[in-house]
C-alpha positions in Angstrom: 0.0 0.0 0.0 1.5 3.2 -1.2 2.0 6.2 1.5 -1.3 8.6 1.9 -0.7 12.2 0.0 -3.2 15.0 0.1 -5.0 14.9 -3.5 -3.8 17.9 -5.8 -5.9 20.9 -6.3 -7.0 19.2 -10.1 -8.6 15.9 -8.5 -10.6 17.8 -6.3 -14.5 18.1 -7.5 -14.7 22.0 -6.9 -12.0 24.4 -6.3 -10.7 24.8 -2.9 -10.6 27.9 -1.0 -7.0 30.1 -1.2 -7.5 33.1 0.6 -4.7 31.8 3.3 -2.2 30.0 0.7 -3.8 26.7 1.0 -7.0 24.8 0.5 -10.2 24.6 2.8 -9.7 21.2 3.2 -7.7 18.5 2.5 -8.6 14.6 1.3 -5.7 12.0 2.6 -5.8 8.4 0.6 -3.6 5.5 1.0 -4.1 4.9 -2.7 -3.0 6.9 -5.3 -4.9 8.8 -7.9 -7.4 6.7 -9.6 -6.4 3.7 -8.1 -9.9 1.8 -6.0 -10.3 2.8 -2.8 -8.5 0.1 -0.2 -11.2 -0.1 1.8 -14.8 1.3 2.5 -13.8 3.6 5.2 -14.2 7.2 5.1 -13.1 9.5 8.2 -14.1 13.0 8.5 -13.0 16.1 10.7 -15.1 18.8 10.1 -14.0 20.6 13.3 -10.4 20.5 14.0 -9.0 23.2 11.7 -7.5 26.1 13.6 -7.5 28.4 9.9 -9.0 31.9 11.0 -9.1 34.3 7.7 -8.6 38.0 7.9 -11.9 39.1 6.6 -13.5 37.2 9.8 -10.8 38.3 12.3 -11.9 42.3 10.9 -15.5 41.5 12.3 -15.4 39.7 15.4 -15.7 41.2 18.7 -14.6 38.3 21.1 -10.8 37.1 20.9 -9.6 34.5 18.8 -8.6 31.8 21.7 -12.1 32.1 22.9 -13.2 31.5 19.7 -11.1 28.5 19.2 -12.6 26.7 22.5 -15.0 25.4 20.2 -12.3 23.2 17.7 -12.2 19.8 18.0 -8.4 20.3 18.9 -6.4 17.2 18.0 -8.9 15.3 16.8 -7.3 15.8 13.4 -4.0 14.1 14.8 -6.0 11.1 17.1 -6.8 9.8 13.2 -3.8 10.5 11.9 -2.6 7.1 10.9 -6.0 6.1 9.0 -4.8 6.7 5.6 -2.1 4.3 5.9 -4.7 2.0 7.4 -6.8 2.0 4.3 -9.2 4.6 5.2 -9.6 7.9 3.2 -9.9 10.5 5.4 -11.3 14.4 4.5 -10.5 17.2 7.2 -11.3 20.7 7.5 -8.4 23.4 7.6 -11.2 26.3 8.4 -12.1 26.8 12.0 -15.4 25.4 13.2 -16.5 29.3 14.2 -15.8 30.7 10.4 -17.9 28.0 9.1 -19.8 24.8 10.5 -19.5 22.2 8.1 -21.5 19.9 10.2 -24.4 21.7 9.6 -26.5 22.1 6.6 -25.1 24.6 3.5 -28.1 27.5 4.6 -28.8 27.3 7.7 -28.3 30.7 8.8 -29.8 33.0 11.6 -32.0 36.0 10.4 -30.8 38.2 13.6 -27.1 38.0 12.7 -27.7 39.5 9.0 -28.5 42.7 7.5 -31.3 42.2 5.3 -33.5 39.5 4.9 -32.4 36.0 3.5 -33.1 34.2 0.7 -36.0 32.0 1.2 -33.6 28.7 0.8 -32.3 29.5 4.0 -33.3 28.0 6.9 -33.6 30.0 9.8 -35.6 27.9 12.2 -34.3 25.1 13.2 -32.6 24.1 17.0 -29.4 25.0 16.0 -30.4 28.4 14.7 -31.9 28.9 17.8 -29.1 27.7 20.2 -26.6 30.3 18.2 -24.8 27.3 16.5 -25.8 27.7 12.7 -23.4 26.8 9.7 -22.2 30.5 10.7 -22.2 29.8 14.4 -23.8 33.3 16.4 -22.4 33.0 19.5 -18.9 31.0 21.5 -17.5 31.6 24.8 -20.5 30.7 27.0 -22.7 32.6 24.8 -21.6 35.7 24.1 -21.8 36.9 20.5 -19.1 36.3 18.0 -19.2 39.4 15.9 -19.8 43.6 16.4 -21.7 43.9 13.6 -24.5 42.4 11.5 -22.9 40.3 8.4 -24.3 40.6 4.7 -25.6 37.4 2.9 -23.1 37.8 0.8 -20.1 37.2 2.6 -21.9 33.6 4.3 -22.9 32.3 0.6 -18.9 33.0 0.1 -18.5 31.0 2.9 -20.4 28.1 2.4 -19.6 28.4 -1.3 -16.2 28.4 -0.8 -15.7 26.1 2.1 -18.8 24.2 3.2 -19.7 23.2 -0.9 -16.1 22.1 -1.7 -15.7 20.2 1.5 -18.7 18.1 1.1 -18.7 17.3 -2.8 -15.0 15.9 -1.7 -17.0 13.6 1.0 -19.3 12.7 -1.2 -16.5 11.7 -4.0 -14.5 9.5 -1.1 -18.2 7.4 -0.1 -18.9 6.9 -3.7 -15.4 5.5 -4.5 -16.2 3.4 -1.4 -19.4 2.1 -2.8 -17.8 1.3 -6.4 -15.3 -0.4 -5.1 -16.5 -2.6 -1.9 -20.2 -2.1 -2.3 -20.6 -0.2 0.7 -19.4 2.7 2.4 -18.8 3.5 6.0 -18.3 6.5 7.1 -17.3 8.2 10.4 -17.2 11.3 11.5 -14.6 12.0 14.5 -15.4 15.1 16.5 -14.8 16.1 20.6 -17.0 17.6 23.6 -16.5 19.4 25.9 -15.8 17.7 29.2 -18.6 19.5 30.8 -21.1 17.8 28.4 -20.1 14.7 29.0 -20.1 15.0 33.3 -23.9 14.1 32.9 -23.6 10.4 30.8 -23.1 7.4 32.3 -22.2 4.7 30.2 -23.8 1.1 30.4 -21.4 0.2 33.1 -22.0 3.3 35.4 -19.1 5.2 34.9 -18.7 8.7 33.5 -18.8 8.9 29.8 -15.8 9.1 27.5 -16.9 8.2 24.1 -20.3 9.1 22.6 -21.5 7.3 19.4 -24.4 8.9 17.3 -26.2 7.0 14.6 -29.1 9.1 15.0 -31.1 6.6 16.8 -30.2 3.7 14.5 -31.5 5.5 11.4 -27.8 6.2 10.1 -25.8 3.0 10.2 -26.4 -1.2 10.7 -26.8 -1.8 14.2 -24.1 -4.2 13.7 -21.6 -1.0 12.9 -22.4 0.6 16.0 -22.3 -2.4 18.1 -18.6 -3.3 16.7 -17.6 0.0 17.3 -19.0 0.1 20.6 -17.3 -3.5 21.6 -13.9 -2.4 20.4 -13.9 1.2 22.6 -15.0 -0.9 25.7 -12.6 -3.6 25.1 -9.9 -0.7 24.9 -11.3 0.7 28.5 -13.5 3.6 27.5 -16.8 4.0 28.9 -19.3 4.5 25.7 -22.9 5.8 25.6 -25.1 6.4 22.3 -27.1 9.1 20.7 -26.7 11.6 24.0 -26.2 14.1 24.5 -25.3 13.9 20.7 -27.3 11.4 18.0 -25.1 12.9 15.0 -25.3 16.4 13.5 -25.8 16.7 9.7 -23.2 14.5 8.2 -24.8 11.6 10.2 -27.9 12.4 9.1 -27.2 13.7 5.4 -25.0 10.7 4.6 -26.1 8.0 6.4 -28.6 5.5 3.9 -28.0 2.2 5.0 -31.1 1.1 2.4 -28.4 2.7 -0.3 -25.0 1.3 1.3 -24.1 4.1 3.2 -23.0 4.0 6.8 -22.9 7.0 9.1 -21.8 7.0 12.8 -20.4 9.7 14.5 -17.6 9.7 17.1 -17.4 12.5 20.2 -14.6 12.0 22.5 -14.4 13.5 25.6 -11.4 16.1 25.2 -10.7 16.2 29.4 -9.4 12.2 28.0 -6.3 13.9 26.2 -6.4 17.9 26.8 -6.3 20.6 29.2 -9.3 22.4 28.1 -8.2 25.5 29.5 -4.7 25.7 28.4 -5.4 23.8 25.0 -2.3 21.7 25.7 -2.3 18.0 24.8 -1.8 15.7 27.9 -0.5 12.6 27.8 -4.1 11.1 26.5 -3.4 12.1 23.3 -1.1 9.6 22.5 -3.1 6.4 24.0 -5.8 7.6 22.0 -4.2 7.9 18.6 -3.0 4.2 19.3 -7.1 3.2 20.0 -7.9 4.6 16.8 -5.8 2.7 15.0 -6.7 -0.4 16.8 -10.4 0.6 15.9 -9.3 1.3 12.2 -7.9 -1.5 12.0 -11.3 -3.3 12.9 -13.4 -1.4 11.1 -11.1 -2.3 8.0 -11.8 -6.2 9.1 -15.7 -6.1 9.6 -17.2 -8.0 7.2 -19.3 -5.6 5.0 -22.0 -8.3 3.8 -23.0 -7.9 7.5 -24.1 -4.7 7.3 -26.5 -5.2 4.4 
């Protein structure tokens, strides 16, 4: 198996974003260019870039390290080895705060815009209302993130330029997955906050670590979830599903087990590897990038005539 290498601006399906000398996002294979995908896994991070552009920076009121309490810091690095495990993996260079990929393209909040929005957008959903849109209102125990009202135009650049991009490239990685093992699974790594985790307990009582969210079973086999539960337990981890997370919009938006596709998504608990307050990795980090490995490793195993 050759060594992973971030795919070159022409493979992409829509041009990547350059404002910062680099793309939005990048897509790490195992195989090279045109060669079948080695396995059926797909990993995404759509929340552990730390890329903050200058138009954004102009606008925002709060400090950038408060804003960047709401990354999925390391998370990026915990999966690190999956390409040369078989598994494609597509992360986000863009900050969570400048854009939320893990939300749907248009949902946007009225009250942060000047002017009314187009009547695609979608203004009314939970995470609208909780300040967490695909351009997130508020961070830092809810205080607002900018000092002024934005235009529609500069969120369509966003989503156009980031949030569009980054998803056709998911898209392109499941569908090689389908083509070439008749399936795709694909999982979506993120991190919480320890504070939202102090309230789960896990099946065996103890306080939660892991949280997998298939959206209630709708997203994924039962049998994908329950493997990946088995392996995190067998590793030591205490693991609870669908709360307080079930999967945001990739889980949901991708996951069609009826048309081969898999979705599950992965919070880890960052008080297991971090210093929340200090954003330093603790010794956790490097325990967990050898568990997700092993649980690559697995997952690359499982046989996929199981899932169907």
């Amino acid at each position: 198996m050759s060594a992973w290498r971030p795919l070159s601006t022409d493979e992409l399906p829509t041009p990547p974003l350059e404002t910062f000398g680099g793309p939005a996002f990048e897509v790490l294979r195992a195989a090279p260019a045109g060669a079948p995908a080695p396995t059926a896994l797909v990993f995404a991070s759509p929340h552990s870039g730390g890329v903050y552009p200058a138009d954004m920076v102009a606008a925002v009121r709060l400090p950038i390290e408060t804003l960047r309490a709401s990354e999925d810091a390391f998370v990026d690095r915990i999966i690190g080895a999956a390409p040369s495990l078989g598994a494609s993996v597509v992360r986000a260079r863009f900050a969570r705060a400048y854009v939320d990929l893990n939300r749907e393209p248009w949902e946007l909040d009225p009250a942060m815009f000047d002017g009314d929005l187009p009547d695609y957008a979608h203004g009314r959903s939970a995470r609208v209302a909780a300040g967490l849109g695909t351009i997130p209102r508020i961070a830092g125990e809810g205080r607002p993130i900018y000092g002024r009202k934005l235009s529609f135009g500069e969120a369509k650049a966003r989503v156009e330029l980031a949030h569009r991009p980054y998803h056709d490239a998911l898209d392109r990685q499941l569908a090689a997955a389908r083509a070439a093992h008749g399936a795709a699974i694909l999982i979506d790594w993120h991190s919480m906050p320890a504070a939202a985790a102090r309230g789960q307990r896990s099946r065996s009582g103890g306080a939660c670590d892991i949280v997998l969210g298939d959206r209630f079973g709708a997203a994924c086999s039962p049998k994908l979830t329950a493997l990946v539960e088995r392996e995190l337990e067998g590793l030591g981890y205490n693991v609870t599903r669908n709360a307080p997370y079930a999967g945001g919009y990739t889980t949901e938006h991708y996951g069609r087990p009826a048309k081969r596709t898999h979705a599950l998504q992965i919070e880890i608990n960052r008080a297991l590897y971090m210093d929340e307050t200090t954003r330093e990795p603790s010794e956790g980090l490097a325990r967990l990038t050898r568990d997700a490995e092993t649980l690559t490793r697995a997952l690359a195993e499982m046989d996929l005539g199981a899932l169907r």
